[in-house]
N, CA, C and O of each residue as an XYZ file, in Angstrom:
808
protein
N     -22.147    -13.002     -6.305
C     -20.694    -13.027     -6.489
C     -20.355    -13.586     -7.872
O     -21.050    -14.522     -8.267
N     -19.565    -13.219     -8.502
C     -19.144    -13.452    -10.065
C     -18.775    -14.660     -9.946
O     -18.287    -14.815     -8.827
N     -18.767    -15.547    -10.517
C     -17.833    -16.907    -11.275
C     -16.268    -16.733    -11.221
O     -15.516    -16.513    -12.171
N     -15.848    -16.932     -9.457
C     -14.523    -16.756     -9.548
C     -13.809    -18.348     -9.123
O     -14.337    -19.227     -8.442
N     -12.845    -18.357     -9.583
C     -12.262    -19.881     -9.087
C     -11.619    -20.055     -7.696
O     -10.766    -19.341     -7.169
N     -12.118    -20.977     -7.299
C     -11.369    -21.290     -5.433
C     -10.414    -20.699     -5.147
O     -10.235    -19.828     -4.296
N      -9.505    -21.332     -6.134
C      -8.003    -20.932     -6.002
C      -7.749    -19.588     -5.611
O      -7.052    -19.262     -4.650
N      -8.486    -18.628     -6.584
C      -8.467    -17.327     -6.904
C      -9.048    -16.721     -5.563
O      -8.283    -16.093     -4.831
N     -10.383    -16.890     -5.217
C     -10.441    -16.456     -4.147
C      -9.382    -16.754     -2.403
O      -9.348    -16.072     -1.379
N      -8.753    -17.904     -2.729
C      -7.843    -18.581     -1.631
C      -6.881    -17.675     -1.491
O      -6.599    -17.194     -0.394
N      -6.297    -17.364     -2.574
C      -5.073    -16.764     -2.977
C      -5.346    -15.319     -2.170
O      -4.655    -15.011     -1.199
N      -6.295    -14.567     -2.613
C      -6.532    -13.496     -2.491
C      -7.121    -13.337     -0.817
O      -7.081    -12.254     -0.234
N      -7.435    -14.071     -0.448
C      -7.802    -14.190      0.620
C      -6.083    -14.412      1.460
O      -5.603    -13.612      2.263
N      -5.751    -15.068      1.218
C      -4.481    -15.160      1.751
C      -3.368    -14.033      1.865
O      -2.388    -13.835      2.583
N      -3.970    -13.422      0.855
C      -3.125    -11.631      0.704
C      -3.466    -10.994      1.776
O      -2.920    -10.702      2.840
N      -4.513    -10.830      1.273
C      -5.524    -10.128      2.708
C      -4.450    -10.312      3.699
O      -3.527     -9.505      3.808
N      -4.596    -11.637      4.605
C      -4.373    -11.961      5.603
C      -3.055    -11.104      5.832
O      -2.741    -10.123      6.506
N      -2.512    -11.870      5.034
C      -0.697    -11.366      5.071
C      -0.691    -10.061      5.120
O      -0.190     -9.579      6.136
N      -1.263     -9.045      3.999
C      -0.930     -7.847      4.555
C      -1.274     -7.292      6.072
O      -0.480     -6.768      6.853
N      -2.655     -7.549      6.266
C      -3.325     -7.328      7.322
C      -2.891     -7.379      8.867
O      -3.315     -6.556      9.679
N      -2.314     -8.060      9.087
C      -1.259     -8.746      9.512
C      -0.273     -8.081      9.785
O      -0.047     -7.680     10.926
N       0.449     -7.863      8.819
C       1.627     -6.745      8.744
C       1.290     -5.459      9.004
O       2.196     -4.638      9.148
N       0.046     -5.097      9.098
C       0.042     -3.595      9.538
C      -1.031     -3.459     11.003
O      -1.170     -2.494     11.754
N      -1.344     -4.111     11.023
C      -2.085     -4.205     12.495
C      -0.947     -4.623     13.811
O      -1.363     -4.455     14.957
N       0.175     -5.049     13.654
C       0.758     -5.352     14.325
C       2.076     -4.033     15.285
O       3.075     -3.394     14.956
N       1.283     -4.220     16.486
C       1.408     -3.627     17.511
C       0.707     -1.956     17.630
O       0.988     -1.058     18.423
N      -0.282     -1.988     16.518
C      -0.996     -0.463     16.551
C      -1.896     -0.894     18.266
O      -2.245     -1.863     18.941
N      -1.906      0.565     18.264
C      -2.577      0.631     19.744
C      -4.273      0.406     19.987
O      -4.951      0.205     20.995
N      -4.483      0.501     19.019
C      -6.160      0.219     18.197
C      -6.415     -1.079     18.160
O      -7.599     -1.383     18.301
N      -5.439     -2.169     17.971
C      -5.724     -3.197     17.250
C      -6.031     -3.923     17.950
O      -5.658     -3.590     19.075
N      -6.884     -5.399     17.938
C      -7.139     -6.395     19.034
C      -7.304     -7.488     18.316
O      -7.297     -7.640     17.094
N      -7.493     -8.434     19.409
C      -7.362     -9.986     18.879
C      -8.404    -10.320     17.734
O      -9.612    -10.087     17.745
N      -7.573    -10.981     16.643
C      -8.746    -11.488     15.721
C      -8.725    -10.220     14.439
O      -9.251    -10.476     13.355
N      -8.234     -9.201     14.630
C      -8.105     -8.235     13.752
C      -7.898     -8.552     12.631
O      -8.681     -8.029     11.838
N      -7.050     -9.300     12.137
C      -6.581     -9.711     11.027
C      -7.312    -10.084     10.202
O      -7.561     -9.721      9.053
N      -7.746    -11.027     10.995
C      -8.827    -11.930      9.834
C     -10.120    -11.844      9.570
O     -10.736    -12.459      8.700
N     -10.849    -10.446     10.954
C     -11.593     -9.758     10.495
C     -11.523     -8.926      9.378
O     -12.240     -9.221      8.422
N     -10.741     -7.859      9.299
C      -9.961     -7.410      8.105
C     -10.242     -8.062      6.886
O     -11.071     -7.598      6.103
N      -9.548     -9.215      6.638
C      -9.062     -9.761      5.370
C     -10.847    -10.597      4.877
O     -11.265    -10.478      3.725
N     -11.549    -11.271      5.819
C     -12.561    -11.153      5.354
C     -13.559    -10.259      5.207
O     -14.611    -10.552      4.639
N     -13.334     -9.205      5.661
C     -14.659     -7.878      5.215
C     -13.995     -7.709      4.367
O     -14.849     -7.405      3.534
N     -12.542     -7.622      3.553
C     -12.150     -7.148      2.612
C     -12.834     -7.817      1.300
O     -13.397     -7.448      0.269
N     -12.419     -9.124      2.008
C     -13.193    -10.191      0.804
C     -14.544     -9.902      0.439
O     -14.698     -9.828     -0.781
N     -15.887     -9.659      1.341
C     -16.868     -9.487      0.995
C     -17.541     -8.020      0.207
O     -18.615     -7.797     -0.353
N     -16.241     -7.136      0.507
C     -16.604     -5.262      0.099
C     -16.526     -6.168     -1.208
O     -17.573     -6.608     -1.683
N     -15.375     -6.433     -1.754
C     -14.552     -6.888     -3.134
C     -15.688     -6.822     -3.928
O     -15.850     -6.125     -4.929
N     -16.729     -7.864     -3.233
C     -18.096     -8.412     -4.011
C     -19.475     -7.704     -3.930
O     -20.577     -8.090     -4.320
N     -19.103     -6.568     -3.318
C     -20.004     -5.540     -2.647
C     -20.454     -4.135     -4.033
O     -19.909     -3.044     -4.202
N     -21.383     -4.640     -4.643
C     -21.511     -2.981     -5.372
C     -21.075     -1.867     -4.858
O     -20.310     -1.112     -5.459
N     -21.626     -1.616     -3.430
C     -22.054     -0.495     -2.759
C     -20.870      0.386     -2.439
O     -20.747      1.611     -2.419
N     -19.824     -0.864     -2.132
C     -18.365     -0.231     -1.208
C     -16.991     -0.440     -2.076
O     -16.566      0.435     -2.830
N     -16.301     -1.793     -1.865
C     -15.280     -1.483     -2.788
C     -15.616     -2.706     -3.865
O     -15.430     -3.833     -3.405
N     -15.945     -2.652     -4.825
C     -16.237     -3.643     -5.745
C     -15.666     -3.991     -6.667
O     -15.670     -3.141     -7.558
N     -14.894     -5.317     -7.010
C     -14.137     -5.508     -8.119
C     -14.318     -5.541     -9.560
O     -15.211     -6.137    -10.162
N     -13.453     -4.896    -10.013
C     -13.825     -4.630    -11.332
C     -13.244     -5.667    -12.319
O     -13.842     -5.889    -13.372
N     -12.010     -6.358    -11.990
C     -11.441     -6.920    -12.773
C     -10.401     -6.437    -13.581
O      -9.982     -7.081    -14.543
N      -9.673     -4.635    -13.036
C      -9.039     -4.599    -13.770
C      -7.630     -4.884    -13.658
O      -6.704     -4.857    -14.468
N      -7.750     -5.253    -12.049
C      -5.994     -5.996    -11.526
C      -6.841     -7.144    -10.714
O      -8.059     -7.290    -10.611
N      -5.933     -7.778    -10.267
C      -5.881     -9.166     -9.826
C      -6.544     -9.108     -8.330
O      -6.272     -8.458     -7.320
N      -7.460    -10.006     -8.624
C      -8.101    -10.216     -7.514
C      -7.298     -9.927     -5.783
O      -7.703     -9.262     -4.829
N      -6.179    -10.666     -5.947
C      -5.536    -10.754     -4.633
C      -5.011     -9.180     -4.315
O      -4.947     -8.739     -3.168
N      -4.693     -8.507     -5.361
C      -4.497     -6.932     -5.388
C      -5.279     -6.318     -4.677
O      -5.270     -5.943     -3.505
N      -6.203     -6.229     -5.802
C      -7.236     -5.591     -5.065
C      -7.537     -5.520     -3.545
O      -7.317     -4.561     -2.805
N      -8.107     -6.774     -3.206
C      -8.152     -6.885     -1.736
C      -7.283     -6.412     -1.028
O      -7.747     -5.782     -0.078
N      -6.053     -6.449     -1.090
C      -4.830     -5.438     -0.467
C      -5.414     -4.356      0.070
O      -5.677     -4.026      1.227
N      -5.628     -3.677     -1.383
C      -5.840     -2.185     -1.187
C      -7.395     -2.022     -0.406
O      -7.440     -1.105      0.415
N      -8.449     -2.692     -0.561
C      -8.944     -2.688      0.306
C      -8.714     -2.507      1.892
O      -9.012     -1.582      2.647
N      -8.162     -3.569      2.079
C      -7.869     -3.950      3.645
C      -6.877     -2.476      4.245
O      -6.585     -2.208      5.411
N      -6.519     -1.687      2.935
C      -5.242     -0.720      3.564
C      -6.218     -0.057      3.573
O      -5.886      0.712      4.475
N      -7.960      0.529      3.046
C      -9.092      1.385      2.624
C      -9.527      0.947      4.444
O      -9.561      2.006      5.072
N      -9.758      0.054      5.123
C     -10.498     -0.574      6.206
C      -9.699     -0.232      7.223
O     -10.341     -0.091      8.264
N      -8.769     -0.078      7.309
C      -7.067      0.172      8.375
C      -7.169      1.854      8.497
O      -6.963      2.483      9.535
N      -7.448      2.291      7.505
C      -7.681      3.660      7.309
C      -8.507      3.871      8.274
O      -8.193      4.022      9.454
N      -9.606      3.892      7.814
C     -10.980      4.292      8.274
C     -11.032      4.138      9.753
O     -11.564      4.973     10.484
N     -10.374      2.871     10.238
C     -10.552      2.094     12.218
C      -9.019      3.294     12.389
O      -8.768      3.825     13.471
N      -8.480      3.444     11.595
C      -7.414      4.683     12.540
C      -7.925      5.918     12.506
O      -8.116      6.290     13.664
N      -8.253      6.772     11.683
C      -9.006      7.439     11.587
C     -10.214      7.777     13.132
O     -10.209      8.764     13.868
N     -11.035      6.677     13.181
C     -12.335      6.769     13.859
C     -11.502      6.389     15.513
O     -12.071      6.637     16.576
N     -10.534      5.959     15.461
C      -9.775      5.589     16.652
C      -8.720      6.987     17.654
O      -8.396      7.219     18.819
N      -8.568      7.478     16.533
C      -8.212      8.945     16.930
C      -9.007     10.241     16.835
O      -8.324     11.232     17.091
N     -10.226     10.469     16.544
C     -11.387     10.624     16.803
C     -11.996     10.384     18.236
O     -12.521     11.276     18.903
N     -11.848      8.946     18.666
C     -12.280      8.694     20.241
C     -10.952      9.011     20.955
O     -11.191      9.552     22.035
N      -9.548      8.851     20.709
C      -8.857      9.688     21.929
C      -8.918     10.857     21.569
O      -8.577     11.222     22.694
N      -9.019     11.654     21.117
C      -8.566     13.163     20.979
C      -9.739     13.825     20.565
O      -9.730     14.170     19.384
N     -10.856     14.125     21.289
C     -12.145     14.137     20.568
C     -11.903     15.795     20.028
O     -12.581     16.310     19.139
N     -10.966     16.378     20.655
C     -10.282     17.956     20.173
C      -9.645     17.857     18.063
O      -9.298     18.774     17.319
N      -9.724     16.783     17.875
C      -9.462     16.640     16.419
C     -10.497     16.894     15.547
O     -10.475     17.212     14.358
N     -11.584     16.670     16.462
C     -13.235     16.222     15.614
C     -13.072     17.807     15.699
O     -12.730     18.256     14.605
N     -13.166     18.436     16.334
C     -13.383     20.026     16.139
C     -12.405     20.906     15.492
O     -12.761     21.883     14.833
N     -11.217     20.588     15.664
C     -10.687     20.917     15.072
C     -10.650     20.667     13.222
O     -10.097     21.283     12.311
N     -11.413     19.619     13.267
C     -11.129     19.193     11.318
C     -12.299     20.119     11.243
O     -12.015     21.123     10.589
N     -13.623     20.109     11.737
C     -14.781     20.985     11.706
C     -14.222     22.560     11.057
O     -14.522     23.139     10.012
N     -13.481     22.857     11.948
C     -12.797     24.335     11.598
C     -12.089     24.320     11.075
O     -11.567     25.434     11.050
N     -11.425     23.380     10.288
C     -10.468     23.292      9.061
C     -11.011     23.555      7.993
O     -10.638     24.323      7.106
N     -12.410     22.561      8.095
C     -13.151     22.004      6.540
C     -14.441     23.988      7.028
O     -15.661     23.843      6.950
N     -14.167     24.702      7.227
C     -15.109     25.969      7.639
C     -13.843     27.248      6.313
O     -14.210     28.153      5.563
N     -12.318     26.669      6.602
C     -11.657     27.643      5.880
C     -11.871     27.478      4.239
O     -12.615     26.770      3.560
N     -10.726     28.603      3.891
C     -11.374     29.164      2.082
C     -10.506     27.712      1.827
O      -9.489     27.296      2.382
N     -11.336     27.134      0.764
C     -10.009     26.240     -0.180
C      -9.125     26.780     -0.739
O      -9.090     27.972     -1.043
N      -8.203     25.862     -0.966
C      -6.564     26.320     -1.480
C      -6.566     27.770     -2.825
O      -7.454     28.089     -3.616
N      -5.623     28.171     -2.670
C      -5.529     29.319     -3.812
C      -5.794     28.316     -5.389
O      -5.369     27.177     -5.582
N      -6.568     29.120     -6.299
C      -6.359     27.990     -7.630
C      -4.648     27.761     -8.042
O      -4.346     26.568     -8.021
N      -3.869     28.397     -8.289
C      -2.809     28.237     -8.213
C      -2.157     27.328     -7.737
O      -1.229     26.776     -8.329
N      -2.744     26.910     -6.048
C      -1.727     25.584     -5.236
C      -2.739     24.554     -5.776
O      -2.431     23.391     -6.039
N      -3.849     25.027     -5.904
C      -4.504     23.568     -6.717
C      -3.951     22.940     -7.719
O      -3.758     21.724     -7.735
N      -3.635     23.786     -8.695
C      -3.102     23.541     -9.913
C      -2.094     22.606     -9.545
O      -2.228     21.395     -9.719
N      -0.852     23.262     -8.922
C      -0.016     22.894     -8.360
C       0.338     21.128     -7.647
O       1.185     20.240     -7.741
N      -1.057     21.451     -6.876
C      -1.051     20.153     -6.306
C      -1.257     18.603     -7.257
O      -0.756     17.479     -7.228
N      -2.476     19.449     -8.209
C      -3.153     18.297     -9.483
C      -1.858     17.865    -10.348
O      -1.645     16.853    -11.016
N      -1.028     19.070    -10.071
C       0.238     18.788    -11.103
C       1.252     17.756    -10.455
O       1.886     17.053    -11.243
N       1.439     17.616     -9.268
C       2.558     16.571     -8.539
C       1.754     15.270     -8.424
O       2.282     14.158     -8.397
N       0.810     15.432     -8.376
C      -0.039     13.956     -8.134
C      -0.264     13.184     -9.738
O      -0.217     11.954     -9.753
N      -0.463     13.801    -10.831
C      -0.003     13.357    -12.068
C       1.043     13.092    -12.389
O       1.032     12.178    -13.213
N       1.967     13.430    -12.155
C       3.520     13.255    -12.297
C       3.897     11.976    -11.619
O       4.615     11.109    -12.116
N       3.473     11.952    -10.712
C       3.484     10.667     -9.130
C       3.029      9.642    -10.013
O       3.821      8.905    -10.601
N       1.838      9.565    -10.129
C       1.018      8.477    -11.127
C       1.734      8.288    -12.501
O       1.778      7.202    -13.079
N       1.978      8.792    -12.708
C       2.969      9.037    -14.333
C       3.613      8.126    -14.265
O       3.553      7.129    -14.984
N       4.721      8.449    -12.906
C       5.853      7.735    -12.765
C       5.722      5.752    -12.132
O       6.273      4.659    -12.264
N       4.580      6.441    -11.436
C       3.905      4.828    -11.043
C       4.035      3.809    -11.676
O       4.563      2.700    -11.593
N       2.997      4.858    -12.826
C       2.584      3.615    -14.186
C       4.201      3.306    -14.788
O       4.420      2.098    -14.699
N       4.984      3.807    -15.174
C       6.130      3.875    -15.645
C       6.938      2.768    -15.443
O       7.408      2.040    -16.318
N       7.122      2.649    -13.832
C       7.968      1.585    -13.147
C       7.057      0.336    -13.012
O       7.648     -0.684    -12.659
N       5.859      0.245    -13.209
C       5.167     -0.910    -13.123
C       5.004     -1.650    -14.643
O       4.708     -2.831    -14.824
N       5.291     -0.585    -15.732
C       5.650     -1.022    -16.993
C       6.931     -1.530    -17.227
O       7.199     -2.284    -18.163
N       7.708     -1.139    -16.414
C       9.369     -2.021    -16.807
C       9.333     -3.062    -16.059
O      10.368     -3.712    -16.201
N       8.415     -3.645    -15.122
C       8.513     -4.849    -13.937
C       7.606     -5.805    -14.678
O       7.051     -5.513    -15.738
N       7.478     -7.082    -13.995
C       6.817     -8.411    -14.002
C       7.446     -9.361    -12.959
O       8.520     -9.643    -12.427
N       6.105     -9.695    -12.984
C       6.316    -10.883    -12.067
C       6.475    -10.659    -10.526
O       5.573     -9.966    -10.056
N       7.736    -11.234     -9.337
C       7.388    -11.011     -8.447
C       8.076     -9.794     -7.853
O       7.867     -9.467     -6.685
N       9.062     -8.987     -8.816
C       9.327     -7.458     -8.871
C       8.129     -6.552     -8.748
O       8.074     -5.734     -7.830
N       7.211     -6.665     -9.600
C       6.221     -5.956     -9.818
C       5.046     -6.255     -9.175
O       4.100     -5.533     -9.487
N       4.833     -7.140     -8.343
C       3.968     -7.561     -7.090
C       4.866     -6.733     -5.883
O       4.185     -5.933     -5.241
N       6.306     -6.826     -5.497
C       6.797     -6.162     -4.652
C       6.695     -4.095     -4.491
O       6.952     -3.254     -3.629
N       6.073     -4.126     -6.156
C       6.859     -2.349     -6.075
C       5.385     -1.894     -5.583
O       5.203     -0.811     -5.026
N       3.959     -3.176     -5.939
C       2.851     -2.626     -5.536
C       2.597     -2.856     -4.421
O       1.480     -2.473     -4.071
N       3.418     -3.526     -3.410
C       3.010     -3.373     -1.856
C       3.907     -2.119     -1.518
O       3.417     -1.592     -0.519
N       5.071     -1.398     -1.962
C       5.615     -0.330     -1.479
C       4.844      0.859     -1.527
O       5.305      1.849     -0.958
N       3.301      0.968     -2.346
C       2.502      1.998     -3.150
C       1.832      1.646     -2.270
O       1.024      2.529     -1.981
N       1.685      0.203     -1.268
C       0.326      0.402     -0.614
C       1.223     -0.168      1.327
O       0.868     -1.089      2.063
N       2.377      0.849      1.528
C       2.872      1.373      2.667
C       3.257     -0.133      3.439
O       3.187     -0.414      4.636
N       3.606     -0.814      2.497
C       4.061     -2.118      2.964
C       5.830     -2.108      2.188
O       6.140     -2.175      0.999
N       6.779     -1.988      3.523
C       7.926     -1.447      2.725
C       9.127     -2.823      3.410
O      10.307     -2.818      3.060
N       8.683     -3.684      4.189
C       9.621     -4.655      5.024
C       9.756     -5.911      4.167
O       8.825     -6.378      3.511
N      10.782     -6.337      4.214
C      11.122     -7.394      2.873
C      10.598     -8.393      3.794
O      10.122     -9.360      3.199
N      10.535     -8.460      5.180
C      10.131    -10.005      6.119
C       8.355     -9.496      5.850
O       7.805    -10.516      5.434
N       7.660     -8.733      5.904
C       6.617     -8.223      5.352
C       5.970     -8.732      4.097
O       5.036     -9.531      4.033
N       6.504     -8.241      3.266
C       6.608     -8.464      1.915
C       6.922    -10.116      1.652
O       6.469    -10.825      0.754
N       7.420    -10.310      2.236
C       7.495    -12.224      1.688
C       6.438    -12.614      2.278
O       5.851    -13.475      1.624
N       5.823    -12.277      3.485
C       4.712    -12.934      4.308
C       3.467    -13.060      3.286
O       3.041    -14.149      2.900
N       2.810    -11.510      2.804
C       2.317    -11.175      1.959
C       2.229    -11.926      0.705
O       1.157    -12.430      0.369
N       3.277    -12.032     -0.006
C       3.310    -12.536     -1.131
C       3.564    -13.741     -1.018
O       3.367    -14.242     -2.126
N       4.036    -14.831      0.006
C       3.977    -15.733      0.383
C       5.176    -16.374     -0.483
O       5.043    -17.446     -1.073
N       6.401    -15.583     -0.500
C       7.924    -16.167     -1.048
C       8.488    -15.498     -0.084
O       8.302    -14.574      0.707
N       9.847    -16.914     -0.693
C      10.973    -16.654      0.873
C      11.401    -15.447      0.367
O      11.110    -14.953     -0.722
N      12.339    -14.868      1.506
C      12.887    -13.747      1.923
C      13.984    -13.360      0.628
O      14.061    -12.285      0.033
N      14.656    -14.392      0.446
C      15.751    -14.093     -0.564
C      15.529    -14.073     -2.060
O      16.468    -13.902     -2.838
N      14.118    -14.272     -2.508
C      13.262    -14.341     -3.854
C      12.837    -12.835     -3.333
O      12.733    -11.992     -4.224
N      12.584    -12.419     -2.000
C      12.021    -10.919     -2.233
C      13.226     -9.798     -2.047
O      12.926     -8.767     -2.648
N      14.194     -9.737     -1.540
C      15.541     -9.610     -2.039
C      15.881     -9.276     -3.218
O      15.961     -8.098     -3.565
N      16.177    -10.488     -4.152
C      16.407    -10.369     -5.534
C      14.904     -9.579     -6.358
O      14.954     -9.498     -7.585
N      13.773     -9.092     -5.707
C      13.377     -8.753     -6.376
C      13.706     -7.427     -5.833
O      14.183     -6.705     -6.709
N      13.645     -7.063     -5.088
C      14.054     -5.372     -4.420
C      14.905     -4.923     -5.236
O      15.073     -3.818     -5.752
N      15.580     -6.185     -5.319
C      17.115     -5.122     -5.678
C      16.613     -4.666     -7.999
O      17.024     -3.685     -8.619
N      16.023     -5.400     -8.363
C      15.547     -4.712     -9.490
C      14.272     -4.043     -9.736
O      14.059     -3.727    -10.907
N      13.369     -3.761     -8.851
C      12.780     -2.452     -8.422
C      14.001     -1.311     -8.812
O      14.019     -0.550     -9.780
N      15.444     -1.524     -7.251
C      15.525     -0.689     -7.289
C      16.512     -0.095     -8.745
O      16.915      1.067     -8.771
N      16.804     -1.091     -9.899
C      17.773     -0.949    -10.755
C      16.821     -0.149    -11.428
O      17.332      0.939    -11.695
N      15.446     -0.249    -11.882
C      14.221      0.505    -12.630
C      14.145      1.633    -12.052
O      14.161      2.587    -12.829
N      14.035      1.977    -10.493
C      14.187      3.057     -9.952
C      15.441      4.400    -10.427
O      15.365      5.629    -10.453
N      16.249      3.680    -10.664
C      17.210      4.719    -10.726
C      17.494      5.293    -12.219
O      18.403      6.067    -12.522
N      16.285      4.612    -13.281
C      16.498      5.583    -14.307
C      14.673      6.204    -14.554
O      14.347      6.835    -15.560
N      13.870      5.917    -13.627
C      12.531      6.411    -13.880
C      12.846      7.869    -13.897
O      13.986      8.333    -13.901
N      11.592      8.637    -13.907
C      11.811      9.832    -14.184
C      11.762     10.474    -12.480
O      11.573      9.783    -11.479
N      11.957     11.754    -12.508
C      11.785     12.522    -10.775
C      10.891     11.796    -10.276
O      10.366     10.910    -10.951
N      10.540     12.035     -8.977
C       9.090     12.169     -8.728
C       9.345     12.933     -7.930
O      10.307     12.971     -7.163
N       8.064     13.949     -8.111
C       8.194     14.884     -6.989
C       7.541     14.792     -5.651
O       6.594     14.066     -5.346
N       8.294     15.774     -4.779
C       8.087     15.167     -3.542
C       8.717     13.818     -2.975
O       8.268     13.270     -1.968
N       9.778     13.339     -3.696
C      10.140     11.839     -3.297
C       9.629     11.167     -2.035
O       9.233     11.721     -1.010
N       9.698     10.078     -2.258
C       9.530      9.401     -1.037
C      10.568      8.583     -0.753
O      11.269      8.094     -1.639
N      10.790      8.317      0.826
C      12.218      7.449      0.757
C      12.042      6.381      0.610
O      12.988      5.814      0.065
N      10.974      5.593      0.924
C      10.900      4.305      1.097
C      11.220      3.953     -0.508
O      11.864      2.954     -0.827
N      10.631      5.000     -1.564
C      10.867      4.541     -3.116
C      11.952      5.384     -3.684
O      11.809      5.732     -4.856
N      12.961      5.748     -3.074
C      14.582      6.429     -3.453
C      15.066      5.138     -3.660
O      14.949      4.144     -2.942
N      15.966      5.367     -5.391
C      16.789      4.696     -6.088
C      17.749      4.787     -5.477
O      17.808      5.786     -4.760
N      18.965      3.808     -5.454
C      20.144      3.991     -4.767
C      21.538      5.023     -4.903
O      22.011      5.356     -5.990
N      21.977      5.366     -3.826
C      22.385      6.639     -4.396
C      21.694      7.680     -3.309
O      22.500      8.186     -2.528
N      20.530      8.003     -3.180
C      19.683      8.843     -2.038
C      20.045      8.131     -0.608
O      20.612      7.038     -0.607
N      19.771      8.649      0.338
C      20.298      8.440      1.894
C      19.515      7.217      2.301
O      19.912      6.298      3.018
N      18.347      7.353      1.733
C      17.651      5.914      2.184
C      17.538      4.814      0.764
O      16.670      4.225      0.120
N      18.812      4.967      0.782
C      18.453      3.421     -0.912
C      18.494      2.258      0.282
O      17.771      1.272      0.140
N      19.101      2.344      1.123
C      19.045      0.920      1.949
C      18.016      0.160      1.856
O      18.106     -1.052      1.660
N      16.908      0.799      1.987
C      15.516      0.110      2.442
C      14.912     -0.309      1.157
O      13.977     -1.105      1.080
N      15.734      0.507     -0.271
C      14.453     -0.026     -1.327
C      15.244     -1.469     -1.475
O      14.569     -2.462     -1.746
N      16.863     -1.607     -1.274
C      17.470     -2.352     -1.676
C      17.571     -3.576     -1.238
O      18.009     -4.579     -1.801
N      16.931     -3.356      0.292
C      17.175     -4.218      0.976
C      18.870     -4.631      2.260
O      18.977     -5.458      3.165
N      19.637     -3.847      1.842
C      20.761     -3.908      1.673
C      20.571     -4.500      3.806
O      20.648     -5.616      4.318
N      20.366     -3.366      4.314
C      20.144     -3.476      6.390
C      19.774     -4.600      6.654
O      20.292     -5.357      7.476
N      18.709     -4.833      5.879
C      17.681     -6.301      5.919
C      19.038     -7.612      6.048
O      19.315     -8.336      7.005
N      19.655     -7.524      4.711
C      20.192     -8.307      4.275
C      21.765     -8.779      5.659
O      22.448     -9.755      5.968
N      21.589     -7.215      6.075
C      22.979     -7.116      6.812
C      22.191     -8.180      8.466
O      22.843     -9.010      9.099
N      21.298     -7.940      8.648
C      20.581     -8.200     10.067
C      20.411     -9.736      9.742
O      20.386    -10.426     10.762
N      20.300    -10.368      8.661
C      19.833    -11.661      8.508
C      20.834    -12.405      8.665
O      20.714    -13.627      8.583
């Protein structure tokens, strides 16, 4: 394991948890202790050549995130697999058809650059705990009581940061295919980037 500082690993370990946490909760898969199974296999891939290994080029506690959302994957995945064992055959005879026309390839390579484009874009106008918030919305963590758990600030520090996400949001460029959870205000679901329901329920 590299020369990392306590803190650093604490911290990041503590992400883990928090996200982990937040998305295991009430899946039909999930069982006692999940969490913190999770957040420590996350910790150990981190340091793992083989699987997900840190590189150092975002922050330790990041990283692990996206891990733990890489591990959540995989147990849903293999979990719907054992109820529906009609899926396993069915993907069999999916992955048997022609691949996409080159054309929708193109197509496709072209919206997923644009997506990333725009990613990088809005993560260049943010800092701080704005820009810790817009990267749990990228990794399907969209609840501001969520999101504070996670990042481990109160509710109304993640609030004030939503709401300038969503001020950056509304002059980034398209993205195609939108998504609602990341619609600038103005679209049918700005509520949720804004916080605004949250704010009304509290």
């Amino acid at each position: 394991m590299p020369n990392v500082e306590p803190k650093v690993l604490e911290r990041a370990y503590a992400r883990a948890l928090g996200y982990a946490r937040s998305r295991v909760r009430g899946r039909s898969w999930s069982e006692a202790g999940l969490d913190e199974e999770l957040a420590q296999e996350a910790m150990l891939a981190s340091f793992d050549p083989t699987r997900y290994p840190w590189k150092g080029d975002k922050p330790l506690d990041h990283h692990v995130v996206l891990v733990v959302k890489s591990l959540l994957s995989d147990r849903a995945r293999a979990a719907k697999v054992r109820e529906e064992p009609k899926r396993a055959a069915a993907a069999d005879e999916a992955m048997k058809r022609p691949a996409l026309p080159a054309d929708a390839l193109l197509k496709a390579r072209d919206r997923q650059t644009r997506r990333d484009a725009r990613e990088e874009w809005v993560l260049s106008q943010l800092s701080g705990l704005a820009r810790d918030v817009f990267l749990l919305y990228l990794n399907d963590v969209f609840e501001a009581r969520d999101q504070a758990g996670v990042l481990g600030k109160s509710i109304h520090a993640v609030y004030e940061a939503r709401r300038r996400v969503a001020e950056v949001l509304k002059s980034a460029p398209a993205e195609p295919d939108s998504s609602p959870e990341l619609a600038p205000p103005g679209d049918d679901d700005a509520s949720d980037a804004t916080g605004t329901d949250d704010e009304a329920e509290a």
